[in-house]
N, CA, C and O atoms as a Tripos MOL2 file, in Angstrom:
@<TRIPOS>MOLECULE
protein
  300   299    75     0     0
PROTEIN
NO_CHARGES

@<TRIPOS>ATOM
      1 N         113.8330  126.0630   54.1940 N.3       1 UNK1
      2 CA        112.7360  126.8820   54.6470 C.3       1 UNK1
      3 C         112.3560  127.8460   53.5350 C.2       1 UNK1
      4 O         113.1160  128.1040   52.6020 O.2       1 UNK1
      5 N         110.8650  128.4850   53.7130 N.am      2 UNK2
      6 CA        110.6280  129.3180   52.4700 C.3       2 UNK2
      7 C         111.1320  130.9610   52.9240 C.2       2 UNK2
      8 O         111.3840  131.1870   54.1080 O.2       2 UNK2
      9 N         111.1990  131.5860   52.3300 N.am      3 UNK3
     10 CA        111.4840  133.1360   52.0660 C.3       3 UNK3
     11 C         110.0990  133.7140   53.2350 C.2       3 UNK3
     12 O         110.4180  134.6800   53.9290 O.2       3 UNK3
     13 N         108.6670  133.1640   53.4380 N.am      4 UNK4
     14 CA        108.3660  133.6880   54.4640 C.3       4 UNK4
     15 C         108.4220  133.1120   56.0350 C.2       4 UNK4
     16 O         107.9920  133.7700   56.9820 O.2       4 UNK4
     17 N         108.9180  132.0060   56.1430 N.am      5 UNK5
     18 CA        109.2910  131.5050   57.1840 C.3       5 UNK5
     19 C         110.6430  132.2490   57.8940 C.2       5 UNK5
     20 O         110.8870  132.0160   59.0780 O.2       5 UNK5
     21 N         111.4160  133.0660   57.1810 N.am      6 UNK6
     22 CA        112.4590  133.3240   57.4710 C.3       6 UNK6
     23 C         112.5300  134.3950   58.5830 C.2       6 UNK6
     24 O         111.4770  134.9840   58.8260 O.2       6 UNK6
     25 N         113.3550  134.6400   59.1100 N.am      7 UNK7
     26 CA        113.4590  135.5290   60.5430 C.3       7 UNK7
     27 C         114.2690  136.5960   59.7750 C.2       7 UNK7
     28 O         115.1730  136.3650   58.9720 O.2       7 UNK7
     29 N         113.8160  137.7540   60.1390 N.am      8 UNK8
     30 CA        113.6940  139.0610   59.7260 C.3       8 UNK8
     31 C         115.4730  139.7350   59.6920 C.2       8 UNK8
     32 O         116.0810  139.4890   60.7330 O.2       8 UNK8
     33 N         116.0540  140.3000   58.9180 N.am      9 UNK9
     34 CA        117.5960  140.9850   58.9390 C.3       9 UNK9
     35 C         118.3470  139.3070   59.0560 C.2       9 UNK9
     36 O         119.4040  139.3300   59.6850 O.2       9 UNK9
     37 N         117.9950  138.1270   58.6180 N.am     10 UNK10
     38 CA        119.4020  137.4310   58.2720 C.3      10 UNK10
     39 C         119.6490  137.4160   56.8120 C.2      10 UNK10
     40 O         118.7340  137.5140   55.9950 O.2      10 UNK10
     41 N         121.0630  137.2760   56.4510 N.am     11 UNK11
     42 CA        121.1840  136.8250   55.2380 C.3      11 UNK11
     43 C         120.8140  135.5980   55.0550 C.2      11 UNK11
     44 O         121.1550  134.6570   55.7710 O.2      11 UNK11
     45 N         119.7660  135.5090   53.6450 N.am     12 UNK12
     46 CA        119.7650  134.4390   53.1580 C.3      12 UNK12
     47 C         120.0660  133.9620   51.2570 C.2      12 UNK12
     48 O         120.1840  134.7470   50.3160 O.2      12 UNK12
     49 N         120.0950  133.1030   51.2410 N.am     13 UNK13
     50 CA        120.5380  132.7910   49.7590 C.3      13 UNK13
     51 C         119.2730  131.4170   49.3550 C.2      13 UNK13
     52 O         118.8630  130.4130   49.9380 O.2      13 UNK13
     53 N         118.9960  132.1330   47.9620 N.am     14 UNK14
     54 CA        117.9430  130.9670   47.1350 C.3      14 UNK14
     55 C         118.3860  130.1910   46.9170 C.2      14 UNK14
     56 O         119.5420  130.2560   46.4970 O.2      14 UNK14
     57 N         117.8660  129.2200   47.0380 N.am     15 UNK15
     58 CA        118.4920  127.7160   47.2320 C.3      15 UNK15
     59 C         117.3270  127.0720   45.3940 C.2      15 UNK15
     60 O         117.7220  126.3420   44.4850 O.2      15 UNK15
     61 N         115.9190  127.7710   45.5630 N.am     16 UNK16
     62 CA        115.1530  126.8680   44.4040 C.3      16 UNK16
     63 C         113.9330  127.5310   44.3550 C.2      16 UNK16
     64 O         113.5270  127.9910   45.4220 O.2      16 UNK16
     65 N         113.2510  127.6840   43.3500 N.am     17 UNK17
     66 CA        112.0970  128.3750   43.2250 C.3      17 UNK17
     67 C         110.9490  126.9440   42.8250 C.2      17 UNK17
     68 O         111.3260  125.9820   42.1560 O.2      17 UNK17
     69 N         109.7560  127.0620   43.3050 N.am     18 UNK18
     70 CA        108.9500  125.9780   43.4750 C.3      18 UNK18
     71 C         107.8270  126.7100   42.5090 C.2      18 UNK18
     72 O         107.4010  127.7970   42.8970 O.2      18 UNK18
     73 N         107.4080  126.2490   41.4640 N.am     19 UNK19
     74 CA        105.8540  126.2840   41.1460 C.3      19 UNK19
     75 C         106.0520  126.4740   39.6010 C.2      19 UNK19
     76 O         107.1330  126.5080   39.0130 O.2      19 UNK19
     77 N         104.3180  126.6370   38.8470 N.am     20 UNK20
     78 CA        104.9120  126.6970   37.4830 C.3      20 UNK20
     79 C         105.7250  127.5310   36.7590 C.2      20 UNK20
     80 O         106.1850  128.5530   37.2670 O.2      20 UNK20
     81 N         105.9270  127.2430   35.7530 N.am     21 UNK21
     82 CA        106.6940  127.9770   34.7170 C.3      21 UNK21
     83 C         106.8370  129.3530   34.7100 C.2      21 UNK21
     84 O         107.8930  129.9850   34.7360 O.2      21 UNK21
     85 N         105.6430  129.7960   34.6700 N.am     22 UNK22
     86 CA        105.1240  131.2660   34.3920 C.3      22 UNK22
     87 C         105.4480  131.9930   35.6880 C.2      22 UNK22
     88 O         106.0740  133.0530   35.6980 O.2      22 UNK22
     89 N         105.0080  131.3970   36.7590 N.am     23 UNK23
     90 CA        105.8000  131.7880   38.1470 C.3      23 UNK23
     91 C         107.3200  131.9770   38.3590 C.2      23 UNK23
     92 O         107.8350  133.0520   38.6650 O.2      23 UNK23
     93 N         107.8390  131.0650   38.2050 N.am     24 UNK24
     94 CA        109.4910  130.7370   38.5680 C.3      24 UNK24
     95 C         110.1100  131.8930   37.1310 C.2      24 UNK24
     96 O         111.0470  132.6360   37.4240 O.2      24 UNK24
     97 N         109.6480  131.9520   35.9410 N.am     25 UNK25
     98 CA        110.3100  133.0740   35.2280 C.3      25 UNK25
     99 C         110.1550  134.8300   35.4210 C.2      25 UNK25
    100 O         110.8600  135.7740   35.0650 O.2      25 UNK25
    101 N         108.1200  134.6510   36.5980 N.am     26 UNK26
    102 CA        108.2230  136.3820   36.9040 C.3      26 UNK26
    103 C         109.2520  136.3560   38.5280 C.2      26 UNK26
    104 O         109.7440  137.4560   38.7750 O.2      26 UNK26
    105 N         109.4640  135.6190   39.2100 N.am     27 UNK27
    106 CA        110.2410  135.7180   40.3790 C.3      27 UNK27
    107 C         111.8320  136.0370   39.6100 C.2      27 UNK27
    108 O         112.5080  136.9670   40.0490 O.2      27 UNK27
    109 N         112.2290  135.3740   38.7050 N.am     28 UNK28
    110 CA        113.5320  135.1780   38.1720 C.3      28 UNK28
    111 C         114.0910  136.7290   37.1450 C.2      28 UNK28
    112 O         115.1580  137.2590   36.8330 O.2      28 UNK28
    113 N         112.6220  136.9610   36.9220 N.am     29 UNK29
    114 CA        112.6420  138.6140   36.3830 C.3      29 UNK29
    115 C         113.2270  139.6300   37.5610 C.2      29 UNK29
    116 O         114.0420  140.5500   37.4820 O.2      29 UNK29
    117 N         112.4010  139.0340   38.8060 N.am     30 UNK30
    118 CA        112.9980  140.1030   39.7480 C.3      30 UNK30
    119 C         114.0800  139.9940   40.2200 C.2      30 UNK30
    120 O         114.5470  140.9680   40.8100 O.2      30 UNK30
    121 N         114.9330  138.6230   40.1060 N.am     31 UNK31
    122 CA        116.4640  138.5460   41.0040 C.3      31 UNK31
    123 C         116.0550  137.4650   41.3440 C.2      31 UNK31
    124 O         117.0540  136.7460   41.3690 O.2      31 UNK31
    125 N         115.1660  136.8730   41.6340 N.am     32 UNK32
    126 CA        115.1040  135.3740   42.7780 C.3      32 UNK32
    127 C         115.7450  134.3130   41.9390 C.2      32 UNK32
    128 O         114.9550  133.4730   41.5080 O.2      32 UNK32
    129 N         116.5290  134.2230   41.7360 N.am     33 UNK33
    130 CA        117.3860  132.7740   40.9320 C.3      33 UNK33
    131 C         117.8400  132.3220   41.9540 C.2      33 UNK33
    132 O         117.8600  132.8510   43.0650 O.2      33 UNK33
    133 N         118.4650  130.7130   41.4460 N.am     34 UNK34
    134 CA        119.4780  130.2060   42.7520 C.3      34 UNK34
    135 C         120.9920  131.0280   42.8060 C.2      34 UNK34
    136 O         121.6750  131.6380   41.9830 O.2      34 UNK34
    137 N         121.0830  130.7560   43.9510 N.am     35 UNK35
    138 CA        122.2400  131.2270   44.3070 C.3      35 UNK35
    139 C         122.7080  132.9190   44.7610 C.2      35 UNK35
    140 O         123.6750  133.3260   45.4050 O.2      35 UNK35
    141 N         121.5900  133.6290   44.1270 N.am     36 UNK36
    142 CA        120.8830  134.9590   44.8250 C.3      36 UNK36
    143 C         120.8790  134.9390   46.3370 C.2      36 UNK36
    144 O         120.2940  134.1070   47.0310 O.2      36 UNK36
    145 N         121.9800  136.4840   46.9790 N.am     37 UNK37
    146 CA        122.1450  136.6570   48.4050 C.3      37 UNK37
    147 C         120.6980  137.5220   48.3930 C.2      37 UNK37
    148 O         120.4460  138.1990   47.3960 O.2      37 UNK37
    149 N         119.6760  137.4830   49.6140 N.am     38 UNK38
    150 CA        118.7590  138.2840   49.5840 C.3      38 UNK38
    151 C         118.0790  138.3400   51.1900 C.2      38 UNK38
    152 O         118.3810  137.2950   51.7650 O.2      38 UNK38
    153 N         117.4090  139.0790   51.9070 N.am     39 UNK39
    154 CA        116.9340  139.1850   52.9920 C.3      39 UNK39
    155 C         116.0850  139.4200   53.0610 C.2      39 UNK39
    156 O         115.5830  139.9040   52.0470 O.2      39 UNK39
    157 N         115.2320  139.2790   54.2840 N.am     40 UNK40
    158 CA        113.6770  139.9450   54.3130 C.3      40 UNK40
    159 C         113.6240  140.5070   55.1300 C.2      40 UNK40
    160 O         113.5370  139.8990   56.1970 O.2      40 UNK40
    161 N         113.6420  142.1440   55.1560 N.am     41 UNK41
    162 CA        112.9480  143.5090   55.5110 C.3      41 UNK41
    163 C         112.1000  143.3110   56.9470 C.2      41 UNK41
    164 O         112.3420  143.6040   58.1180 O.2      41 UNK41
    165 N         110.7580  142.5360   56.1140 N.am     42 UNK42
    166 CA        109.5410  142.8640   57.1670 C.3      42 UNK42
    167 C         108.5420  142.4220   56.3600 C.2      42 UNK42
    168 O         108.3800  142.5080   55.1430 O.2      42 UNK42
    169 N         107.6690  141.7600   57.5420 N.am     43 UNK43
    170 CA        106.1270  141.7280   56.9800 C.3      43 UNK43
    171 C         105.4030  142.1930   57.2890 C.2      43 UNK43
    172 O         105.4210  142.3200   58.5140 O.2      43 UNK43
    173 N         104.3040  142.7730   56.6410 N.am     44 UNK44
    174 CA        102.9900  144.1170   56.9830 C.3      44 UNK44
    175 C         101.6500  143.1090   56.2710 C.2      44 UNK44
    176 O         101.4250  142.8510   55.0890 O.2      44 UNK44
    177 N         101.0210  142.7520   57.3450 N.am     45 UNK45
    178 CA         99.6670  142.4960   56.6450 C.3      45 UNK45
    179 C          99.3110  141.1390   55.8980 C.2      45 UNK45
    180 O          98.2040  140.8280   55.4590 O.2      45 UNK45
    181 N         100.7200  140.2500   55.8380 N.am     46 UNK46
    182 CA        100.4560  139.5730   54.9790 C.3      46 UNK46
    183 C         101.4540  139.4800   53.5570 C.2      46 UNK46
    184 O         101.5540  138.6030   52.6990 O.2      46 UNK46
    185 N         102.1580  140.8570   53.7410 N.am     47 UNK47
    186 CA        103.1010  140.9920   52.4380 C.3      47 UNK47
    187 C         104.6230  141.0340   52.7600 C.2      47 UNK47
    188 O         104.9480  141.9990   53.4500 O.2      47 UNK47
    189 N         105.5010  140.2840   52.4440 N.am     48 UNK48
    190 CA        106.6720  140.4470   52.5560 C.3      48 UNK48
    191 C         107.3480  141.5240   51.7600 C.2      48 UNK48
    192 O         106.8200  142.1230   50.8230 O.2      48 UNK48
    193 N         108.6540  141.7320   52.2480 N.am     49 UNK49
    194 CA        109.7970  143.1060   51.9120 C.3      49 UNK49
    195 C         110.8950  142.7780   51.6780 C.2      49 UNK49
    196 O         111.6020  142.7190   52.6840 O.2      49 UNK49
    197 N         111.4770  142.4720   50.5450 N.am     50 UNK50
    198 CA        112.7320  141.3920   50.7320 C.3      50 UNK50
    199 C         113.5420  142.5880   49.7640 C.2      50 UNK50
    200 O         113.2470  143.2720   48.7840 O.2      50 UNK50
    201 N         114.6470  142.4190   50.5860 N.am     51 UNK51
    202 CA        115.7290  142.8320   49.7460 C.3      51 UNK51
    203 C         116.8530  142.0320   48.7490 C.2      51 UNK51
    204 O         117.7290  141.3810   49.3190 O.2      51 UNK51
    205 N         116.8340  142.0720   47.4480 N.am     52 UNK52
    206 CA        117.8720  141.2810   46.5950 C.3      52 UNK52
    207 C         118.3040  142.0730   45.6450 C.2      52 UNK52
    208 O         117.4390  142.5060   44.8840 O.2      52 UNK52
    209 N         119.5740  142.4420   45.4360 N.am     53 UNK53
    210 CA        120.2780  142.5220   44.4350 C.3      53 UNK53
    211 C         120.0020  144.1150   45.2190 C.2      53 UNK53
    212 O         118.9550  144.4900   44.6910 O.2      53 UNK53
    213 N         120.2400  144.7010   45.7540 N.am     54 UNK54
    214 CA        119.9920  146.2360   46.7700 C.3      54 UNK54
    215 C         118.5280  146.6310   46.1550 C.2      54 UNK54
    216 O         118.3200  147.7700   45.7390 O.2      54 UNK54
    217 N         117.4410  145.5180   46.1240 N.am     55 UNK55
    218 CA        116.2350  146.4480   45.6200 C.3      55 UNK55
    219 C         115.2500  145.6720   46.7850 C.2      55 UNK55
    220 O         115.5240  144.6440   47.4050 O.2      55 UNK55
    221 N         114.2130  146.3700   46.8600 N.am     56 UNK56
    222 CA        113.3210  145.8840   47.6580 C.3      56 UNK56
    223 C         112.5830  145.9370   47.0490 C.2      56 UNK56
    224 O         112.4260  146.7710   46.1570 O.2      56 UNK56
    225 N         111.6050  144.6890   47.4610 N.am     57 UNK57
    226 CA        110.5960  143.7550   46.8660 C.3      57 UNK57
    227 C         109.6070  144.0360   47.5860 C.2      57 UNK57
    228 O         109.7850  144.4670   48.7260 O.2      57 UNK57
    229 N         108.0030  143.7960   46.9200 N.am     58 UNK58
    230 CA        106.7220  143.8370   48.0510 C.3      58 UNK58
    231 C         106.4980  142.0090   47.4870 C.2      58 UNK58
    232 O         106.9930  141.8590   46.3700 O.2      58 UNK58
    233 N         106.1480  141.2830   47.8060 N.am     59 UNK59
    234 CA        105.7920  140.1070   47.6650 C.3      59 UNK59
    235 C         104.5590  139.4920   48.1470 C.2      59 UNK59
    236 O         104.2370  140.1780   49.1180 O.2      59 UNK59
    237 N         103.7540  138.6270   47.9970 N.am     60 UNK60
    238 CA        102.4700  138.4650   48.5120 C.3      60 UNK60
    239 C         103.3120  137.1840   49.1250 C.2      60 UNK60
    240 O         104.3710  136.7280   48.6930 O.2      60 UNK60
    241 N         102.5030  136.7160   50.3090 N.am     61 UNK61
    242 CA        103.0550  135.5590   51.0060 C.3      61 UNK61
    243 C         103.2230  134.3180   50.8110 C.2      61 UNK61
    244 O         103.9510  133.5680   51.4610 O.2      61 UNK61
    245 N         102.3120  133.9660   49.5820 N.am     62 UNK62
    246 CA        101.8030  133.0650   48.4820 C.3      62 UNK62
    247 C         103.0670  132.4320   47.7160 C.2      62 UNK62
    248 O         103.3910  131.2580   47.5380 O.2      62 UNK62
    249 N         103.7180  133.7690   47.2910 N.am     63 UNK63
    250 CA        104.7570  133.7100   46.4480 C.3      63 UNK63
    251 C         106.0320  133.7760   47.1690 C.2      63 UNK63
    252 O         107.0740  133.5570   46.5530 O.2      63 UNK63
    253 N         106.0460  134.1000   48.6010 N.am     64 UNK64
    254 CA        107.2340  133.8110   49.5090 C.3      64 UNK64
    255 C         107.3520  132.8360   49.8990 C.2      64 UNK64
    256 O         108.3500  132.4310   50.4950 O.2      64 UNK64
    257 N         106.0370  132.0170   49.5780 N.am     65 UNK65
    258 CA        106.0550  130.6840   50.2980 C.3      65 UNK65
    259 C         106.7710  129.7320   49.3120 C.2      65 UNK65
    260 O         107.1150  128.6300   49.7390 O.2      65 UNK65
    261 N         106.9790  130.0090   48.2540 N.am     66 UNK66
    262 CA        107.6760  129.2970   46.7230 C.3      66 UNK66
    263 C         109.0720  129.7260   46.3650 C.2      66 UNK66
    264 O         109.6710  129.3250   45.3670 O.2      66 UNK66
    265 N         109.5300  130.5420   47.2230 N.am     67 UNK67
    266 CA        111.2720  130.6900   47.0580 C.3      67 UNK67
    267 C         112.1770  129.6940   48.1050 C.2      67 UNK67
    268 O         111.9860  130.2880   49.1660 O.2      67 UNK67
    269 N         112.6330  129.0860   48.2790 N.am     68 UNK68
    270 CA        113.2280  128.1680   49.2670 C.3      68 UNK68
    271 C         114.6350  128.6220   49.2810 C.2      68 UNK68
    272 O         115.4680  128.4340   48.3940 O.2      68 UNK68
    273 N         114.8300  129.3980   50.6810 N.am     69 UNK69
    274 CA        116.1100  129.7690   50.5730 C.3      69 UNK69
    275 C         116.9080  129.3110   52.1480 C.2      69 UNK69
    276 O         116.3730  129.0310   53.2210 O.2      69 UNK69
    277 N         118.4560  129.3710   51.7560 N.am     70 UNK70
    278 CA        119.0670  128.5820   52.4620 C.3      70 UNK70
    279 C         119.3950  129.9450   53.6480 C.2      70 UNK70
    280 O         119.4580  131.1050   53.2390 O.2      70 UNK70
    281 N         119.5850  129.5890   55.1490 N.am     71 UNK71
    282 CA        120.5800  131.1810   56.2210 C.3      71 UNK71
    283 C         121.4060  130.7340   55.7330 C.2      71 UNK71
    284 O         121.6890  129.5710   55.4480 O.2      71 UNK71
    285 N         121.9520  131.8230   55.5700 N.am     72 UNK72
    286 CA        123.7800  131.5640   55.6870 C.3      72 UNK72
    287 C         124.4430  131.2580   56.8240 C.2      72 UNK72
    288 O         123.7640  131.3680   57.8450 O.2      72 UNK72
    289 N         125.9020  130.8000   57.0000 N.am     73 UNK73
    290 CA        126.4820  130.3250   58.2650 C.3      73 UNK73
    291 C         127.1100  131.4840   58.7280 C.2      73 UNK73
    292 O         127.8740  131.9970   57.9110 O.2      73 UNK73
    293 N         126.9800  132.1460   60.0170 N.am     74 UNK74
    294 CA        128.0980  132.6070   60.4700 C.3      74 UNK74
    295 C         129.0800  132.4350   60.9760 C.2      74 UNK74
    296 O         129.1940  131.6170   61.8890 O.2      74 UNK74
    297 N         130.1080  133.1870   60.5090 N.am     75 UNK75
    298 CA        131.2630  132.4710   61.3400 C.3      75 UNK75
    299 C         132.0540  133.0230   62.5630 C.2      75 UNK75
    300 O         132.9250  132.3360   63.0960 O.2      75 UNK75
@<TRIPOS>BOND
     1     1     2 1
     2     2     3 1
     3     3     4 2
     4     3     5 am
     5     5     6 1
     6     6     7 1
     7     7     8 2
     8     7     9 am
     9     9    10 1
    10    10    11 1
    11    11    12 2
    12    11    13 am
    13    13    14 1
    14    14    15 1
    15    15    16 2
    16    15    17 am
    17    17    18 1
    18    18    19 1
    19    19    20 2
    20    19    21 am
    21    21    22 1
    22    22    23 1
    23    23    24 2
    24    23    25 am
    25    25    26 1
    26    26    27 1
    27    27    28 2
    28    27    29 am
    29    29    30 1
    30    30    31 1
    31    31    32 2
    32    31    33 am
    33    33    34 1
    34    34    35 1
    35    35    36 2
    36    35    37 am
    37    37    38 1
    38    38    39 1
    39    39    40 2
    40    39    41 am
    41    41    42 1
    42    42    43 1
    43    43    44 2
    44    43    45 am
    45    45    46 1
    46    46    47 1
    47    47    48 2
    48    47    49 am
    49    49    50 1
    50    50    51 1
    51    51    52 2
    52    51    53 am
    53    53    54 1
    54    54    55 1
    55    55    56 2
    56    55    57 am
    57    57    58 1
    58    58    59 1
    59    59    60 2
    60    59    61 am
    61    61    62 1
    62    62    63 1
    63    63    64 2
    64    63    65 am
    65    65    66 1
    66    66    67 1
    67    67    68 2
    68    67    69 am
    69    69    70 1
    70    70    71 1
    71    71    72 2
    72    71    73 am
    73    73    74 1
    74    74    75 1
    75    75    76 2
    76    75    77 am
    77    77    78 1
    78    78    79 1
    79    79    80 2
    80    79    81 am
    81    81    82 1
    82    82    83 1
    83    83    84 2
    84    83    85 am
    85    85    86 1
    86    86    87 1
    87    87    88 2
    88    87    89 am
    89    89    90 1
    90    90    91 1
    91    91    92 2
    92    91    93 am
    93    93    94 1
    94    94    95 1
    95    95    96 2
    96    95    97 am
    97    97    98 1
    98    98    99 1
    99    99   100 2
   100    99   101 am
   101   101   102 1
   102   102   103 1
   103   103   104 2
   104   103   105 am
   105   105   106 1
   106   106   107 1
   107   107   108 2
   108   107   109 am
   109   109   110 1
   110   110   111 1
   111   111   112 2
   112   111   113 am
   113   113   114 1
   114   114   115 1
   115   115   116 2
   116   115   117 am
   117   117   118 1
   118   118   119 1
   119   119   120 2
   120   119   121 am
   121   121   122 1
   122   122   123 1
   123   123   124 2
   124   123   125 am
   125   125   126 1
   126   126   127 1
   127   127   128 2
   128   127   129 am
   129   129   130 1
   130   130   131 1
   131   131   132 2
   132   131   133 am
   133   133   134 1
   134   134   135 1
   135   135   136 2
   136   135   137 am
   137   137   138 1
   138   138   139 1
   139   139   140 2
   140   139   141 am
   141   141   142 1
   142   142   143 1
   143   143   144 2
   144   143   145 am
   145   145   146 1
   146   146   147 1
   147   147   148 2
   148   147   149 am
   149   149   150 1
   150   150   151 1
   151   151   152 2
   152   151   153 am
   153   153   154 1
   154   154   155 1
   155   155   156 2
   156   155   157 am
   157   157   158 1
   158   158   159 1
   159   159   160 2
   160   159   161 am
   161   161   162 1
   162   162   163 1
   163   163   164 2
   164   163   165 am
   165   165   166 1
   166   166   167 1
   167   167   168 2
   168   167   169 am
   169   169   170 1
   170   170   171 1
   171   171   172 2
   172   171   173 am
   173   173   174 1
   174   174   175 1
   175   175   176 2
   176   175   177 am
   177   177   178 1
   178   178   179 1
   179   179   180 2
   180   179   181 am
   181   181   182 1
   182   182   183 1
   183   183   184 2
   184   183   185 am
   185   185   186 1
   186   186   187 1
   187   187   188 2
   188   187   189 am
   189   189   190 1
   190   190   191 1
   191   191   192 2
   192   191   193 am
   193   193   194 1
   194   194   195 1
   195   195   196 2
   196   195   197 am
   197   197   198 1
   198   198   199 1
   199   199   200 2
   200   199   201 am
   201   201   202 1
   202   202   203 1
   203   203   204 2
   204   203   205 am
   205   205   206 1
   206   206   207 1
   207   207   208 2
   208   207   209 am
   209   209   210 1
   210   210   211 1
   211   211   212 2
   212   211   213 am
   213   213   214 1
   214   214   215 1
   215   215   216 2
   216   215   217 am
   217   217   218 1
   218   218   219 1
   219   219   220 2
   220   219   221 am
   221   221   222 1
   222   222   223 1
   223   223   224 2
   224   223   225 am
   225   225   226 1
   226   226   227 1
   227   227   228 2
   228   227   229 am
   229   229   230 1
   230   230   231 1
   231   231   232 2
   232   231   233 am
   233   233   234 1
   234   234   235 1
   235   235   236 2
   236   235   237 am
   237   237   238 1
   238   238   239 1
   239   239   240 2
   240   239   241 am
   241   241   242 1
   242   242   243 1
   243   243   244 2
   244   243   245 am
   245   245   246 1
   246   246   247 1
   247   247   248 2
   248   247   249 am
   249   249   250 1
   250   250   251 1
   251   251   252 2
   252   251   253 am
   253   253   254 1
   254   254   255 1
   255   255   256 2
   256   255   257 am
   257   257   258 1
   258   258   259 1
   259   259   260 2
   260   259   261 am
   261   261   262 1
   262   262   263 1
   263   263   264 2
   264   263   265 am
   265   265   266 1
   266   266   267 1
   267   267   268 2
   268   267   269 am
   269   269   270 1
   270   270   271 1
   271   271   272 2
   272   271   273 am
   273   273   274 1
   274   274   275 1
   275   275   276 2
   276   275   277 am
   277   277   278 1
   278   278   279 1
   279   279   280 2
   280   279   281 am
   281   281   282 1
   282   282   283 1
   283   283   284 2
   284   283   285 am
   285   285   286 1
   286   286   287 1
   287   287   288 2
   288   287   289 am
   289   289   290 1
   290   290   291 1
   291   291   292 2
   292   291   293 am
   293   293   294 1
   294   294   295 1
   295   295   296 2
   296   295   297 am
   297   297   298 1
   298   298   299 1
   299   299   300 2
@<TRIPOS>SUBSTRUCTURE
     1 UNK1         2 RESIDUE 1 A UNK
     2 UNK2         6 RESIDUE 1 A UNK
     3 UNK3        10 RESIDUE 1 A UNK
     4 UNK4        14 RESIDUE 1 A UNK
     5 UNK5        18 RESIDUE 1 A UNK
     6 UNK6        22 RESIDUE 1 A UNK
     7 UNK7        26 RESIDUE 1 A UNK
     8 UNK8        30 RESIDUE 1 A UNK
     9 UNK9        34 RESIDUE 1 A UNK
    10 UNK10       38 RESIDUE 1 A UNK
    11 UNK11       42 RESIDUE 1 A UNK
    12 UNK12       46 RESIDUE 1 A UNK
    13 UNK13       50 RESIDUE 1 A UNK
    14 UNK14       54 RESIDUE 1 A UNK
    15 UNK15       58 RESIDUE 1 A UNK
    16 UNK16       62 RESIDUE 1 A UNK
    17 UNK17       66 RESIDUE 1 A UNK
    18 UNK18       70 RESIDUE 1 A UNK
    19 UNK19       74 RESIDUE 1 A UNK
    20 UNK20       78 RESIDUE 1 A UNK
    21 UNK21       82 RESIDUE 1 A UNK
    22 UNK22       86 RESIDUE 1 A UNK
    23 UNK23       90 RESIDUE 1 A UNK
    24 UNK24       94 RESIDUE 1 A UNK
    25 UNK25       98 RESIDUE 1 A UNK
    26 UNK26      102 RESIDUE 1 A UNK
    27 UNK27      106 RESIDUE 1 A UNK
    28 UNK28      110 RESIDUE 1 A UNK
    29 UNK29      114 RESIDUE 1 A UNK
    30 UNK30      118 RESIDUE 1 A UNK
    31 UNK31      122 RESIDUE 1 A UNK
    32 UNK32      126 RESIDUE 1 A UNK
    33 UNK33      130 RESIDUE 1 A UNK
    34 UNK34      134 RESIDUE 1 A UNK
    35 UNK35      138 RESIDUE 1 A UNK
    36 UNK36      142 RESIDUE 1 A UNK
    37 UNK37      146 RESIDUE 1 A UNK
    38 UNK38      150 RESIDUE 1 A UNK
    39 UNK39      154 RESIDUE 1 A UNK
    40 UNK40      158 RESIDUE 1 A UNK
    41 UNK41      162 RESIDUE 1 A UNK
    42 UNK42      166 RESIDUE 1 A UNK
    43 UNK43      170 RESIDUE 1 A UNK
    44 UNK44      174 RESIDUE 1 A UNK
    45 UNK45      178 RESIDUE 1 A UNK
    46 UNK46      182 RESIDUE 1 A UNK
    47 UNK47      186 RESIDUE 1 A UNK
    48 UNK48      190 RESIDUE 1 A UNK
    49 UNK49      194 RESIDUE 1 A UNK
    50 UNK50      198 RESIDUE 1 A UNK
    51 UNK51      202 RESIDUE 1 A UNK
    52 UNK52      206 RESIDUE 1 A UNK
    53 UNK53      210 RESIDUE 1 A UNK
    54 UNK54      214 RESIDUE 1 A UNK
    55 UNK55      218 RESIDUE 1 A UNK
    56 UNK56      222 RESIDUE 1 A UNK
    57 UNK57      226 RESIDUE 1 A UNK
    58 UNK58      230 RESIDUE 1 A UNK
    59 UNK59      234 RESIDUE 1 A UNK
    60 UNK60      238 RESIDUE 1 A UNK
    61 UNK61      242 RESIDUE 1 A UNK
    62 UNK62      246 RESIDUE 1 A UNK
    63 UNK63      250 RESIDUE 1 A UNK
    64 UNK64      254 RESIDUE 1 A UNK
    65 UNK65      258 RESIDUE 1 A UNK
    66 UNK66      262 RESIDUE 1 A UNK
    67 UNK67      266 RESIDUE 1 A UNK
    68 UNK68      270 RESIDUE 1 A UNK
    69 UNK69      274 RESIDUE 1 A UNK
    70 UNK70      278 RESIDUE 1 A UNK
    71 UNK71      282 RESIDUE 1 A UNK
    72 UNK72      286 RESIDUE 1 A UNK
    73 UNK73      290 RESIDUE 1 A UNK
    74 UNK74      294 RESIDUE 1 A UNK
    75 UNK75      298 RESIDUE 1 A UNK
């Protein structure tokens, strides 16, 4: 599933970043690599709030739609 499909306060982890070059290296500037633990906050308007690496993110939905990240399992 993508980073805005995701349901709000679970942990999730990047599984793959989707799109060109120039994209996947400004997401990777901010923390979004694979294997990155990260969550999403909230959406307002259209913009996601994700938390990774203890920072919060504003994201356009565009670009949430291009992080593919895995829930984690609870146990």
């Amino acid at each position: 599933m993508t980073l805005s499909m995701a349901a709000k306060g679970t942990k999730l982890t990047v599984y793959k970043i989707i799109g060109r070059d120039e994209i996947r290296l400004r997401l990777a500037s901010m923390g979004f690599v694979s294997g990155a633990e990260c969550a999403l906050v909230s959406e307002i308007n259209g913009s996601l709030i994700a938390v990774i690496k203890d920072t919060r993110i504003a994201l356009d939905k565009s670009l949430g739609n291009r992080i593919i990240v895995k829930q984690e399992e609870s146990v």
